[in-house]
N, C-alpha and C positions, 0 to 999 in steps of 0.2 A: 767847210764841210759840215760843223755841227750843228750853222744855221739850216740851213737844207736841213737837214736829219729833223731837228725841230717843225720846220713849216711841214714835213713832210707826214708826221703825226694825224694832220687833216686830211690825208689823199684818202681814206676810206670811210666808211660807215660812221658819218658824221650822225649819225639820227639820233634825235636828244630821247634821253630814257624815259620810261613810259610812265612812268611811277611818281616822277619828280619836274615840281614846275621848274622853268629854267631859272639858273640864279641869275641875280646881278651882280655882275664884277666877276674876281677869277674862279673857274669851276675847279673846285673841290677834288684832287687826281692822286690814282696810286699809280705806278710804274709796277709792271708786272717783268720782272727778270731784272736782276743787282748786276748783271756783267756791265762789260765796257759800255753797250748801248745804250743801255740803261741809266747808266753813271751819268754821261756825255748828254743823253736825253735830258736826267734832272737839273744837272747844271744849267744847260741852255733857259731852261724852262725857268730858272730862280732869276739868273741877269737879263731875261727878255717876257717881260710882264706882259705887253701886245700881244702874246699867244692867247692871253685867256687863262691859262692852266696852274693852279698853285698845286706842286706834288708835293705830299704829304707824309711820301714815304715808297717802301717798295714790298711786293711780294715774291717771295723766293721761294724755290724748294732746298736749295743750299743749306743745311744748317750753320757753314762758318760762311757765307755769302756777309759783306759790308756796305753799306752805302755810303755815300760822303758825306763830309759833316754835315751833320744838323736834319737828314733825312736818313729816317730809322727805316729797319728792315720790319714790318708790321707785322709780318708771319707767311705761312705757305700759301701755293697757291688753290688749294683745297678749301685756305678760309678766306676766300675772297668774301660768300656771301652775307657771312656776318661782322666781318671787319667795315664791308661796307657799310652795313647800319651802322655801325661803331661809330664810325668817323663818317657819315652823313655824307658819303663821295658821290661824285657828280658822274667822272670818268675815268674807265681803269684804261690803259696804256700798253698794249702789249709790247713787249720792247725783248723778245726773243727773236730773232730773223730764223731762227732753223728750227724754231719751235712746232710739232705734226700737226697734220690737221683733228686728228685727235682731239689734244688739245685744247688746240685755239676753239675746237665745237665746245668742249667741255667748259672754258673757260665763257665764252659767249653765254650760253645758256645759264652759268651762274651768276653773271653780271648782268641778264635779262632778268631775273626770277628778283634780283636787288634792286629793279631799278636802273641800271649803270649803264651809260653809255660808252661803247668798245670802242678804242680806236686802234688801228694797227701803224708797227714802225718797220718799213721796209728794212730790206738789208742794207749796208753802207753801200755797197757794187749800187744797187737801184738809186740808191739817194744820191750818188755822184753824177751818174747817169741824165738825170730828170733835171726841167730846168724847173724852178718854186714857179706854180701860177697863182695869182692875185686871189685865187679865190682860198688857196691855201695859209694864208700870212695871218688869218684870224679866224674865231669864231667870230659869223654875223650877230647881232643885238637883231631878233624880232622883232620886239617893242617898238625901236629906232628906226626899224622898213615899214611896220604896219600899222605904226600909232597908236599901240594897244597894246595889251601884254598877251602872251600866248597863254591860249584858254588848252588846260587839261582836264576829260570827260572824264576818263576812265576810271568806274568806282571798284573796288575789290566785289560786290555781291555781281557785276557784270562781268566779271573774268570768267563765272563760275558759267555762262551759258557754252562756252565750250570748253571746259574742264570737263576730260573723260566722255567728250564727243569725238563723233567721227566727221570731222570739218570739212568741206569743202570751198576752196577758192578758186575762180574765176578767173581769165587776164590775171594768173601768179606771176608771171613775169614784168608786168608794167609795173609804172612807181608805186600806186595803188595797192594794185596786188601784189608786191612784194613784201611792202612794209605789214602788210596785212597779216602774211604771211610770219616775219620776222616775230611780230606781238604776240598772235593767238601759240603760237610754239613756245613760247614760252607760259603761258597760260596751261599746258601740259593736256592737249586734247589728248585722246585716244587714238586718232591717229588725222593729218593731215595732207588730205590729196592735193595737191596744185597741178592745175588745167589749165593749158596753154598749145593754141596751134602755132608757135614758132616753138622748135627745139631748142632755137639757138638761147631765146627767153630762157627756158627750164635749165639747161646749160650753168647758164652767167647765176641763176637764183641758187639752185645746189651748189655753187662755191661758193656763194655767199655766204648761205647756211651753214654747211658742213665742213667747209675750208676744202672738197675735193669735189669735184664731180662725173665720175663713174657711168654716172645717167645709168645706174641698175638697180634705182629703187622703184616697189609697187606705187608708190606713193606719188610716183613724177607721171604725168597723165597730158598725153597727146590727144586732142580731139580738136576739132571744129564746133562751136555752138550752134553751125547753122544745118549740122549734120543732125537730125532727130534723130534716128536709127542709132546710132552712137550714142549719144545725148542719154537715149534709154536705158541703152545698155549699161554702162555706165552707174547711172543710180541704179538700174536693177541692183546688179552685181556687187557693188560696193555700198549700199543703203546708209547713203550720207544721212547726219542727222540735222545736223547746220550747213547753213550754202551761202555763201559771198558772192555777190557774182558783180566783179568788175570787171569782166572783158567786153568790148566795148570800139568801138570806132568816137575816136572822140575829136579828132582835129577839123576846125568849124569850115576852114576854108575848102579844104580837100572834099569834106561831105558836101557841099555848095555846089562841086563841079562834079560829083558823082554821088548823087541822091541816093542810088537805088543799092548802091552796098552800106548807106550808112543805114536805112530799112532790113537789109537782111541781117546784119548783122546784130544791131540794137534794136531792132523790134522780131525779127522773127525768132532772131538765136536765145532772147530771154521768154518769148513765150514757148520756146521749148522748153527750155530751163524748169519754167515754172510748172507747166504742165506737169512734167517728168519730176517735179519734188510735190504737187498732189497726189499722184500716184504711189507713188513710194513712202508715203508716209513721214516727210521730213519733217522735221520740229520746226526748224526756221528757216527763214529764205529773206537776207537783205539785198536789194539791188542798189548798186552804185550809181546815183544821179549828177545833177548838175543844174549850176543855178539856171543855166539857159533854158531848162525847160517850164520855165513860169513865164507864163506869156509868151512861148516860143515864137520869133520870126526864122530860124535857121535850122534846117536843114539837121545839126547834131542838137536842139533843143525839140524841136518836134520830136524825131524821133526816139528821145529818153523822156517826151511828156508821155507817151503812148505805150512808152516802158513802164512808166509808174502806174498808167491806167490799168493794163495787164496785172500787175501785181495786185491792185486794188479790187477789180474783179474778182481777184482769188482770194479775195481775204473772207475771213468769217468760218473756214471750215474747221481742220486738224490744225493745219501750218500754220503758224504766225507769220504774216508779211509785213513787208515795213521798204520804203524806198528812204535812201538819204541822202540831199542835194547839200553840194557845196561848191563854194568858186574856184577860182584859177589854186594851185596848190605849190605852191613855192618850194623849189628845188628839185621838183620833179623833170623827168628827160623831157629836154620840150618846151619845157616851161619860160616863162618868160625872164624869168630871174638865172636861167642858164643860159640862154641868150643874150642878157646883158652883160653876165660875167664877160662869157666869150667878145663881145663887139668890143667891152672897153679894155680887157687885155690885149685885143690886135690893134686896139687904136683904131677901131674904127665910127662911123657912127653909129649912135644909138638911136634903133627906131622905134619912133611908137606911133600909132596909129592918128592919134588929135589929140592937143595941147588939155583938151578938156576930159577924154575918156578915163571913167571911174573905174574900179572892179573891185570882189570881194576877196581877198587873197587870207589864205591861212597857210601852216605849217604838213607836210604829209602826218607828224603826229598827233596834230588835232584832226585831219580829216579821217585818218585811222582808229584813235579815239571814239569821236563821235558816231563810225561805222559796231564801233564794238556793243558803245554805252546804246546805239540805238537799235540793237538788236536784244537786249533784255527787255525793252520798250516796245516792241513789237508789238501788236494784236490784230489790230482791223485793217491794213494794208495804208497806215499815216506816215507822211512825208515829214522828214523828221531834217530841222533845219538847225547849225548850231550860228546861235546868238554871234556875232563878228563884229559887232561895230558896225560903224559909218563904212562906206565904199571908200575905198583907196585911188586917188588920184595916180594916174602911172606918171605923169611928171615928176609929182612927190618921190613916190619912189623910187625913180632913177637918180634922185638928188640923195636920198638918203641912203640909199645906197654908197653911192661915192664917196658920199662922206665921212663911212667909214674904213673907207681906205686913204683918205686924205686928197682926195680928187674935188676941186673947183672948177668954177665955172673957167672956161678956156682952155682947161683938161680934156672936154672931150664934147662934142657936137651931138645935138636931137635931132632927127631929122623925122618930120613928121610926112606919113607914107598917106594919109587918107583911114577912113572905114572902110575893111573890106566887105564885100557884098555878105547878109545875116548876120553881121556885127550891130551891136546896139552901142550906142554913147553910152550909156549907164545899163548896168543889169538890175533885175530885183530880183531877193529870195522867195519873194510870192508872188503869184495871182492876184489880180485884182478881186478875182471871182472866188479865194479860197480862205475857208474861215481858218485864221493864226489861235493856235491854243496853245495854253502851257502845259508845258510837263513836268514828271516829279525830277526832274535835271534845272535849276536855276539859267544854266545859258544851253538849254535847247529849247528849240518852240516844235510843232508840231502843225504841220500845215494839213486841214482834211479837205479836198475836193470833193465838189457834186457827185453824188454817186453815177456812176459808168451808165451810159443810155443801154435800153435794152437791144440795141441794133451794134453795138460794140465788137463784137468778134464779126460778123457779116463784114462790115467796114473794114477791118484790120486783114479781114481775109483778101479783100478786093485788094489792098494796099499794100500785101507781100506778097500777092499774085502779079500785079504791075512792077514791082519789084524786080521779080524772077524774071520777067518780059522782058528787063531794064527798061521800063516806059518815064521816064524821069518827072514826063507834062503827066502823067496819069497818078501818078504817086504824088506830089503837089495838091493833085487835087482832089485827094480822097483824104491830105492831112489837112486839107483848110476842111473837110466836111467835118473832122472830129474836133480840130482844134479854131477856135472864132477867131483870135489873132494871127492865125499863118496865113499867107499870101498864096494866092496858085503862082504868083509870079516873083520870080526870083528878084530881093530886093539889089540894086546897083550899088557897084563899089563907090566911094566919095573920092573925086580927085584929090591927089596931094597937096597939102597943102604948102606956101612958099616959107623960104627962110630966111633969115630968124622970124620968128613969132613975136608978137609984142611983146611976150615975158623978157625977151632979154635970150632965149636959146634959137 
């Protein structure tokens, strides 16, 4: 049971803190509540180093509260935020099972404003309940998946573009937009809206957030982006000053076989967007991009190049614009590293597309990061790229993966599926045709495109009008007219290829 309890530490809000690059070796942890679970938590965590976790101590509100030997009671839990500078902590531990959501908000937000990343300890009932999965048994090494060290942007003079702003986020409920979300709230805006047409999304994030969800706050915001009349409304009424906008149709295959919603949604739903923060007078406007769109062949790269064109168009007036492209983002719903968990805890095989295909992979806290640091960088509507390294072979990282859960070869099978159809072997972060600058960030660049042809909105108009048609052949080929490397003709999937591979899987 007290191993469960322990592995079970990782079941929630693993997101490394915003503040602090990630260590090597054990993270730095205080245990927040000296009762039994507590006790039982520390212990486990000193005779099973594998967790990652060295606790360091505990915070109580108890004043005759004890810990076991050799881990002190550090003080209450009012001085989380300076005990944590103190002792340079990594992770605080909630380890109250009956503790309000009160609380656990209060305690969150102290351990965001420090730095700290939160982790929750179910009740013992939950922890007996649950069987431990694979992905729970450790923190993952970054470093060790992506062959780099995890880059963090975020400078304190960048916190300050939404300190005592009125924020708005976009897609609040996707990976994206949640963490996004998680960050700038701590950053202490004036207030933040989060915009999403699933409720179920807005739901899941205010219990995130607040540890209850009520769904009775002003601040939780139902709309469509593809609704303008709304859209308007909206900023009218609420005169955001800063805008995030990741909502977004992003899955490459899905948009492949239905063109014309991955256009209304990613090109017409953000030139609402945009339109409607000229009008209003918003300070800043960053759009959420994607490496696909530099040189797009597919269907969700075209239309987020056309995204960023839009934004670029608008650049130069009141608003600062700024788009910012990044790769696949690991650990996000979807993603290919939760995919993998899931296959090789069923034992099944693991697929990936060809033995050769590259990608640019990062952490949701650098791709949040870098959305933050490149929104005080805003000006002329520049596509703002952060520095990654070499592309990641997905072979690679399904091996390194494994191997830190002690999985070899004959552990588990690759099975390679093909390229699906607007898949590339290799992605790039630029254009061939886009001049690469630096900026005042040592690992961001800055990609500027040609400026927008003056037939630009005429085009886009024709291409969300064939959209709304659902004309799929007509939307094709009004984006090969704006973009030189998109195809009117959908590129074909690569058949599978046979098994094993000459690697050896």
């Amino acid at each position: 049971m007290a191993l469960e309890i322990a592995a079970s530490v990782f079941e929630q809000n693993d997101a490394p803190a915003p503040r602090r690059a990630r260590r090597v070796g054990a993270l730095r942890t205080i245990i927040i509540g000296a009762g039994e679970a507590g006790k039982t938590l520390a212990r486990d965590l000193r005779r099973t180093p594998e967790y990652g976790l060295l606790p360091l101590g505990f915070l109580d509100d108890n004043p005759s509260a004890k810990g076991p030997a050799g881990i002190p009671i550090l003080g209450t839990t009012l001085e989380l935020e300076s005990i944590a500078a103190a002792f340079d902590v990594d992770v605080a531990v909630v380890a109250i099972p009956s503790l309000s959501p009160q609380n656990i908000r209060r305690l969150a937000q102290s351990a965001s404003a420090a730095g700290v990343s939160v982790r929750y300890l179910p009740s013992f009932g939950a922890a007996l309940e649950r069987d431990a999965r694979i992905s729970d048994l450790r923190r993952l090494r970054v470093d060790r998946l992506l062959g780099r060290q995890e880059v963090h942007v975020v400078r304190t003079a960048s916190r300050a573009v939404v300190e005592g702003k009125r924020v708005l986020v976009t897609g609040a409920g996707g990976s994206i937009g949640s963490e996004l979300c998680r960050q700038i709230r701590s950053f202490r805006p004036a207030a933040l809206y989060l915009l999403d047409h699933d409720e179920s999304n807005l739901h899941r994030l205010q219990m995130e957030l607040d540890g209850q969800a009520l769904l009775d706050s002003d601040e939780l915001l139902i709309a469509d982006i593809r609704d303008s009349h709304r859209i308007k409304q909206l900023f009218e009424d609420l005169r955001f000053e800063v805008v995030f906008h990741a909502a977004a149709h992003k899955h490459l295959p899905l948009l492949e076989r239905n063109p014309c919603e991955g256009i209304k949604s990613n090109v017409m739903g953000t030139r609402h967007l945009v339109e409607a923060a000229v009008d209003t007078g918003v300070e800043r406007f960053i759009l959420i991009s994607t490496d696909k769109a530099a040189d797009p062949i597919s269907i969700l790269g075209a239309s987020k190049r056309v995204a960023e064109m839009i934004v670029q168009a608008h650049a130069g007036g009141f608003t600062r614009f700024a788009s910012v492209r990044f790769g696949n983002v690991l650990g996000s719903r979807g993603s290919f590293l939760s995919v993998l968990s899931e296959q090789i805890e069923k034992g099944e095989a693991v697929t990936v597309t060809h033995p050769d295909v590259t990608r640019f992979f990062m952490t949701v806290e650098e791709a949040v990061g870098l959305v933050i640091e490149s929104a005080s960088m805003a000006e002329l509507g520049e596509t703002f790229v952060l520095d990654m390294g070499e592309p990641v072979r997905i072979v690679d990282l399904v091996h390194n993966y494994a191997a830190q859960f002690n999985l070899h070869e004959g552990d588990f099978v690759i099975s390679y599926t093909g390229l699906r159809g607007g898949e590339k072997l290799n992605e790039a972060l630029f254009s061939e045709s886009e001049q690469r600058l630096r900026t005042e960030h040592p690992r961001i660049w800055a990609a500027m495109p040609a400026a927008p042809t003056a037939d630009l909105d005429v085009v886009i108009d024709r291409l969300i009008e064939a959209a709304s048609f659902n004309r799929s052949a007509v939307v094709r080929q009004h984006l090969a007219e704006l973009l030189p490397a998109f195809s009117r003709t959908p590129t074909a999937a690569a058949p599978a290829l046979a098994a094993p591979y000459p690697d050896g899987f």
